[in-house]
LOLUM-503409 format. One record per atom (N, C-alpha, C, O): residue number from 1; residue in one letter; x, y, z; atom name. Coordinates in steps of 0.05 Angstrom, whole numbers, plus 32768, in hexadecimal, padded with zeros to 4 digits. Example, Ala and Ser with C-alpha at 12.3 -4.5 7.8 and 13.67 -1.06 7.14 Angstrom:
// LOLUM-503409
1|A|8108|7F8E|809C|N
1|A|80F6|7FA6|809C|CA
1|A|8108|7FBE|809C|C
1|A|811D|7FBE|80A9|O
2|S|8101|7FD3|808E|N
2|S|8111|7FEB|808F|CA
2|S|8102|8001|809D|C
2|S|810C|8017|80A1|O
//
This chain:
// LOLUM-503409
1|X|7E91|7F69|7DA2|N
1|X|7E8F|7F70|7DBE|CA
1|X|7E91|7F57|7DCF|C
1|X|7E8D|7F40|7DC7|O
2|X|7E9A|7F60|7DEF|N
2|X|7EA1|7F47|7DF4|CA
2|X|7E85|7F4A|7E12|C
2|X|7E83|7F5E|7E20|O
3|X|7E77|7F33|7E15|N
3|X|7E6C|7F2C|7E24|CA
3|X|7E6F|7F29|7E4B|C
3|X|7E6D|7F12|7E53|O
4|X|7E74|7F3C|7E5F|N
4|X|7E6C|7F3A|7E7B|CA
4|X|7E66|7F28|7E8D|C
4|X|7E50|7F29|7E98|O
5|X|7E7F|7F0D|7E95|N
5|X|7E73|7EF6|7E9E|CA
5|X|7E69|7F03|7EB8|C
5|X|7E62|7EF1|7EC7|O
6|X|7E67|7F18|7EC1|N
6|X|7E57|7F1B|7EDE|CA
6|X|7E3D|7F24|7EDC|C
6|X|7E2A|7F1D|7EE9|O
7|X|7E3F|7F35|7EC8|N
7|X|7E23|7F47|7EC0|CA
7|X|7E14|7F49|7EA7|C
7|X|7E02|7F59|7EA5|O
8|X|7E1F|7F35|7E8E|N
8|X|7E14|7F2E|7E7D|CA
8|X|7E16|7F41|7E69|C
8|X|7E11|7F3A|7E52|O
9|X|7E20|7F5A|7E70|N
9|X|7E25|7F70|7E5B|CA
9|X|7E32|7F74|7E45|C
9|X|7E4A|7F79|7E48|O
10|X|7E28|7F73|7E2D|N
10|X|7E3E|7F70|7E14|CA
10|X|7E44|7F8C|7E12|C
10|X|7E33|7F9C|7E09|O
11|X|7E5E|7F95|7E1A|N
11|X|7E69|7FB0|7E12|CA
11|X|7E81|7FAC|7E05|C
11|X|7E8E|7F98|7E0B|O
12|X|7E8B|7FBF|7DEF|N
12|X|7EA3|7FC8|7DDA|CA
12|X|7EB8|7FCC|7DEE|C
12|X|7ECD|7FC3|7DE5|O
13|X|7EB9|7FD8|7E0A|N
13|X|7ECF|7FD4|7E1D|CA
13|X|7ED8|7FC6|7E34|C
13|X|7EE7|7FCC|7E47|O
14|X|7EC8|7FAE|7E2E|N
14|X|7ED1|7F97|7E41|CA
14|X|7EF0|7F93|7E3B|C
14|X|7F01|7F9D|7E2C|O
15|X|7EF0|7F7E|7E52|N
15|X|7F13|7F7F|7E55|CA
15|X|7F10|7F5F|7E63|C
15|X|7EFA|7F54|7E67|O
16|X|7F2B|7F51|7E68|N
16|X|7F33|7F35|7E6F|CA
16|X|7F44|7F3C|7E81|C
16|X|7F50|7F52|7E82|O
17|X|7F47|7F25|7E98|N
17|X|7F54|7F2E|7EAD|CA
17|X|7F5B|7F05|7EB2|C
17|X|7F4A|7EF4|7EB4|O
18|X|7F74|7F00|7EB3|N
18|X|7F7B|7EE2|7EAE|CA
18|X|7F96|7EEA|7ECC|C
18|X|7FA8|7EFB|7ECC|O
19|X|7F8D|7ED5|7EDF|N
19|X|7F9F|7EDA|7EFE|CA
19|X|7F96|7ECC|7F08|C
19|X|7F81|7EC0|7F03|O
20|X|7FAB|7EC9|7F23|N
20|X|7FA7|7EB0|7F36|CA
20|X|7F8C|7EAE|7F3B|C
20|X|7F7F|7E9A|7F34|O
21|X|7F7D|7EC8|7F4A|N
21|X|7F64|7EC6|7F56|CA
21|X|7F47|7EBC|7F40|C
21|X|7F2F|7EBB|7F44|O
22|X|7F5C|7EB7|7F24|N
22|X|7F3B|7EB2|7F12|CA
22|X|7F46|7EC7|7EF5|C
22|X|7F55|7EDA|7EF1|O
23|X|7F2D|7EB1|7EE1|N
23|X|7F33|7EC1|7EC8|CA
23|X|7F0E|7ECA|7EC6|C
23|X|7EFA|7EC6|7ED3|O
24|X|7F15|7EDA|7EAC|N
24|X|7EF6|7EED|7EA5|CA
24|X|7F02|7F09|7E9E|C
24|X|7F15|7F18|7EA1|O
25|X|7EDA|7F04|7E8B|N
25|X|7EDD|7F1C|7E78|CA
25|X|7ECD|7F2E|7E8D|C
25|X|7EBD|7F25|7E9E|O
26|X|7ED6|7F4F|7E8A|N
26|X|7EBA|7F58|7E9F|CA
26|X|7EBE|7F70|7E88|C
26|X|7ECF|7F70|7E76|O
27|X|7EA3|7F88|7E8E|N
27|X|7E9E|7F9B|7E8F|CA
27|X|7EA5|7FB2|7E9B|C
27|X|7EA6|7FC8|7E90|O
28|X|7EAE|7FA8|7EBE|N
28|X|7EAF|7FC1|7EC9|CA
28|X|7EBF|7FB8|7EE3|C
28|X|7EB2|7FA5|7EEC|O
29|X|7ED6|7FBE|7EF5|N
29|X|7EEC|7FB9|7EFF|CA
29|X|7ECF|7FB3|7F1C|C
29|X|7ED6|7FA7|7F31|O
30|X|7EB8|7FBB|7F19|N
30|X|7EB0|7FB5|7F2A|CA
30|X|7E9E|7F94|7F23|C
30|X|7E92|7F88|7F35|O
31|X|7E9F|7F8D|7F0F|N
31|X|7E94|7F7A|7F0B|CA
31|X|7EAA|7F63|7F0B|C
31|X|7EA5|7F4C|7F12|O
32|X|7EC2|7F6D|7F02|N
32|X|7EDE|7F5F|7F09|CA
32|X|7EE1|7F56|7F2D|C
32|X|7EE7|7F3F|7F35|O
33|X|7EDC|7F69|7F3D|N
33|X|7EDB|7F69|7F5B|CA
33|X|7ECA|7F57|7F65|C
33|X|7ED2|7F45|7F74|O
34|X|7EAD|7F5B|7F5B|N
34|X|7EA1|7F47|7F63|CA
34|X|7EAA|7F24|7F59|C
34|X|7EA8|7F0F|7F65|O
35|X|7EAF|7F27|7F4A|N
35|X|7EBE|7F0E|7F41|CA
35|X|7ED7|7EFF|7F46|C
35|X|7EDD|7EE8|7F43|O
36|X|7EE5|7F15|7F4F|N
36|X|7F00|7F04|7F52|CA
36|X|7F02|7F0C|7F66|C
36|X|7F04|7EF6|7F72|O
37|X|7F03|7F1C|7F76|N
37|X|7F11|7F2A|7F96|CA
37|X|7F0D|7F17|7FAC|C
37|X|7EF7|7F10|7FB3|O
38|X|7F1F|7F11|7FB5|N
38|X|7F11|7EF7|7FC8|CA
38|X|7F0A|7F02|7FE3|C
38|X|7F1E|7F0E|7FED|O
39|X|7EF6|7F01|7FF3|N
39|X|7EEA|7F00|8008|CA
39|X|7EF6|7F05|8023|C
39|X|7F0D|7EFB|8026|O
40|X|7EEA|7F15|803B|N
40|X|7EF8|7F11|8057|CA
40|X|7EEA|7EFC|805D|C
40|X|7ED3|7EF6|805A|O
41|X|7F04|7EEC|806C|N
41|X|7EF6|7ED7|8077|CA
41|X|7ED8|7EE1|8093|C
41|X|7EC1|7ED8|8098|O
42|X|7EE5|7EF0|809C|N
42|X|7ECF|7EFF|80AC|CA
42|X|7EB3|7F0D|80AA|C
42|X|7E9E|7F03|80B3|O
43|X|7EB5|7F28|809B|N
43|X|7EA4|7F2F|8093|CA
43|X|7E95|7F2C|8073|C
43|X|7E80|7F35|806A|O
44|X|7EA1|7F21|806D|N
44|X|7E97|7F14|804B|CA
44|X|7E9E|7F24|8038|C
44|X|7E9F|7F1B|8021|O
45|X|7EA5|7F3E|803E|N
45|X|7EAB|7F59|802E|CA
45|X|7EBE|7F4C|8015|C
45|X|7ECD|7F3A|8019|O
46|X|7EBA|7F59|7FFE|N
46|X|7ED2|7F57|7FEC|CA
46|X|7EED|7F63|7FF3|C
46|X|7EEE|7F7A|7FFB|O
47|X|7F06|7F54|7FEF|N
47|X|7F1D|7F63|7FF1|CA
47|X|7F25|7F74|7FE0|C
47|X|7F19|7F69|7FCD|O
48|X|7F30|7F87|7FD6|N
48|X|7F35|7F98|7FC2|CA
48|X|7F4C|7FAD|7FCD|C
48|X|7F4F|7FC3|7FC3|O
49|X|7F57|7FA5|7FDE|N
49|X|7F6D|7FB9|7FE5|CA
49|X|7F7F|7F9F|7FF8|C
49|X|7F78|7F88|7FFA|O
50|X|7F99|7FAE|8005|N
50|X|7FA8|7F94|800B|CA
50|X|7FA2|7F81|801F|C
50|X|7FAC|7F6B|8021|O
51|X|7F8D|7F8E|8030|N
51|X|7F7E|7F70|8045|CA
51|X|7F98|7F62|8057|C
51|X|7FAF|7F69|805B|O
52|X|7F90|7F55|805B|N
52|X|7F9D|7F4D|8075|CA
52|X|7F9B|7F25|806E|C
52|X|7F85|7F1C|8066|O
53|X|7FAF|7F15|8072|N
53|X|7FA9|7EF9|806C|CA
53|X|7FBB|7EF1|8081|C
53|X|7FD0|7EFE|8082|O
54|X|7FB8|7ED7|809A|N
54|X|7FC1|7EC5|80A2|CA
54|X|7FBA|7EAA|80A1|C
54|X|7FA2|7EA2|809F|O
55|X|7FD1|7E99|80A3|N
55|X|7FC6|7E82|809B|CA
55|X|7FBE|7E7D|8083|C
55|X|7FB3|7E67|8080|O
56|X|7FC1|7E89|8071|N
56|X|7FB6|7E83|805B|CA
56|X|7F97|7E8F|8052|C
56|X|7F8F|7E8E|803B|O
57|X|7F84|7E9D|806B|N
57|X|7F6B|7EAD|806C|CA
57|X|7F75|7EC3|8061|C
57|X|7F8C|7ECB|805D|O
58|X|7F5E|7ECB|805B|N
58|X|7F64|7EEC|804C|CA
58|X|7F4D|7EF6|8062|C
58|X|7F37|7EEB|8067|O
59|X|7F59|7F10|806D|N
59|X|7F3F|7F28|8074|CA
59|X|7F39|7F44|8065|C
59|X|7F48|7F4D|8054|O
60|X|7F26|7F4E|806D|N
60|X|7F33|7F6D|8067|CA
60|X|7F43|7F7F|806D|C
60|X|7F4F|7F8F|805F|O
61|X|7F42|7F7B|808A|N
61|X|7F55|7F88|8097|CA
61|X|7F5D|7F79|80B7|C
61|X|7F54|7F63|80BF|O
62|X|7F6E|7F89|80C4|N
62|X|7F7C|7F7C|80D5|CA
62|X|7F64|7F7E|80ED|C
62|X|7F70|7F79|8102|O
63|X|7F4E|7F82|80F2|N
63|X|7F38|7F8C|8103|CA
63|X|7F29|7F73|80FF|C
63|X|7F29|7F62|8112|O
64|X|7F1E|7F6D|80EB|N
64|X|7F0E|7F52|80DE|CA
64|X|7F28|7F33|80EE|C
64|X|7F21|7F24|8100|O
65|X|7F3F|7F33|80E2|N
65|X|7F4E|7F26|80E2|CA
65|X|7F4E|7F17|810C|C
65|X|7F4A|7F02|8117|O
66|X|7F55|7F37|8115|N
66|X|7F50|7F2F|8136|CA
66|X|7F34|7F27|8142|C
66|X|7F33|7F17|8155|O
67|X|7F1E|7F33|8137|N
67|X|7F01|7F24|8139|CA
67|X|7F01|7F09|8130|C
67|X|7EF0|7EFA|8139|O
68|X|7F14|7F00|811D|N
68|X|7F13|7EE4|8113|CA
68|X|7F2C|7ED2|8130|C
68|X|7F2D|7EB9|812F|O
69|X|7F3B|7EDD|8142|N
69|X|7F40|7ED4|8154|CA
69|X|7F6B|7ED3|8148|C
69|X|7F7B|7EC8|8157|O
70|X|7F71|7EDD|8135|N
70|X|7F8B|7EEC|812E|CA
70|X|7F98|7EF7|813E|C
70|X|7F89|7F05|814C|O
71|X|7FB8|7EF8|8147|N
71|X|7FB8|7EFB|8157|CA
71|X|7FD5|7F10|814E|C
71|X|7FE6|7F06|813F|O
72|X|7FD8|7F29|8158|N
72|X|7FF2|7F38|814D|CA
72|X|7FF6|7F3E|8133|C
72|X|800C|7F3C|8127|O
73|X|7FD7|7F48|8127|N
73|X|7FD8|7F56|810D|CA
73|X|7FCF|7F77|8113|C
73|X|7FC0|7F7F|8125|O
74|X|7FDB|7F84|8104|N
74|X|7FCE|7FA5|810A|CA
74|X|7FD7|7FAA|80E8|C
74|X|7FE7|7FA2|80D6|O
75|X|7FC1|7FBC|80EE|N
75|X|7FB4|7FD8|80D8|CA
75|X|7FD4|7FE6|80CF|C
75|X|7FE1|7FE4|80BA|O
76|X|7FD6|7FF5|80E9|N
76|X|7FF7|7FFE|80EC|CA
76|X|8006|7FF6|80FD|C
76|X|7FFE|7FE7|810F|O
77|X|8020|7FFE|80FA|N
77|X|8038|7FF9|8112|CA
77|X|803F|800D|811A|C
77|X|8050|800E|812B|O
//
Protein backbone atom coordinates (compact mmCIF):
# COMPACT_ATOMS: atom_id res chain seq x y z
CA UNK A 1 0.00 0.00 0.00
CA UNK A 2 1.10 3.28 -0.76
CA UNK A 3 1.30 5.97 1.90
CA UNK A 4 -0.84 9.83 1.70
CA UNK A 5 1.74 12.64 1.61
CA UNK A 6 -1.17 15.00 2.74
CA UNK A 7 -2.95 12.82 5.18
CA UNK A 8 -0.76 10.12 6.15
CA UNK A 9 -3.16 7.41 5.06
CA UNK A 10 -1.84 4.07 3.92
CA UNK A 11 -4.61 2.84 1.52
CA UNK A 12 -4.47 -0.15 -1.43
CA UNK A 13 -5.97 2.76 -3.77
CA UNK A 14 -3.72 5.51 -3.64
CA UNK A 15 -2.66 6.86 -6.86
CA UNK A 16 0.55 9.36 -8.16
CA UNK A 17 -0.06 12.38 -9.84
CA UNK A 18 3.69 13.78 -11.46
CA UNK A 19 2.87 17.67 -13.30
CA UNK A 20 3.89 21.03 -13.64
CA UNK A 21 2.01 22.12 -10.40
CA UNK A 22 3.93 19.26 -8.20
CA UNK A 23 4.44 15.53 -7.76
CA UNK A 24 2.67 13.14 -4.85
CA UNK A 25 1.14 10.20 -3.76
CA UNK A 26 -2.49 11.01 -2.34
CA UNK A 27 -5.49 9.12 -1.23
CA UNK A 28 -8.16 11.20 -2.35
CA UNK A 29 -8.42 13.85 -5.42
CA UNK A 30 -9.27 15.93 -2.47
CA UNK A 31 -6.11 15.48 -0.76
CA UNK A 32 -4.48 15.89 -4.32
CA UNK A 33 -6.37 19.56 -4.33
CA UNK A 34 -5.16 20.50 -1.29
CA UNK A 35 -1.78 19.91 -2.43
CA UNK A 36 -1.30 20.86 -5.73
CA UNK A 37 -4.14 23.41 -6.85
CA UNK A 38 -2.63 26.63 -6.70
CA UNK A 39 -4.30 29.48 -4.88
CA UNK A 40 -6.40 32.88 -5.75
CA UNK A 41 -4.23 35.39 -5.45
CA UNK A 42 -7.18 37.21 -3.78
CA UNK A 43 -9.21 35.20 -1.82
CA UNK A 44 -6.80 32.28 -0.93
CA UNK A 45 -9.43 29.75 -2.19
CA UNK A 46 -8.00 26.70 -4.03
CA UNK A 47 -8.31 26.73 -7.80
CA UNK A 48 -9.89 23.58 -9.19
CA UNK A 49 -11.76 24.69 -12.19
CA UNK A 50 -10.38 27.12 -15.01
CA UNK A 51 -9.89 30.43 -12.85
CA UNK A 52 -8.92 33.30 -14.27
CA UNK A 53 -4.80 34.34 -14.49
CA UNK A 54 -3.19 37.76 -15.54
CA UNK A 55 0.13 38.58 -15.47
CA UNK A 56 1.10 35.55 -14.58
CA UNK A 57 -1.53 35.62 -11.05
CA UNK A 58 -3.96 33.04 -10.94
CA UNK A 59 -7.65 33.89 -9.43
CA UNK A 60 -10.69 32.08 -9.15
CA UNK A 61 -12.58 33.88 -11.03
CA UNK A 62 -12.92 37.03 -12.98
CA UNK A 63 -14.80 38.90 -9.76
CA UNK A 64 -11.65 38.13 -7.35
CA UNK A 65 -9.31 39.08 -10.36
CA UNK A 66 -11.18 42.89 -10.61
CA UNK A 67 -11.08 43.21 -6.61
CA UNK A 68 -7.37 42.52 -7.16
CA UNK A 69 -7.51 45.83 -9.43
CA UNK A 70 -7.62 43.65 -13.22
CA UNK A 71 -8.84 45.32 -15.58
CA UNK A 72 -11.23 43.84 -18.74
CA UNK A 73 -11.67 40.30 -17.51
CA UNK A 74 -15.35 38.80 -17.37
CA UNK A 75 -17.00 35.62 -16.23
CA UNK A 76 -18.84 35.89 -19.72
CA UNK A 77 -18.89 37.77 -23.01
Amino acid sequence: MARCDVCGNDYDKAFSINGPMGNGTFDSFECAIHALAPTCAHCDCRIIGHGAEHAGVFYCCAHCAKQSGVVGIDDRI
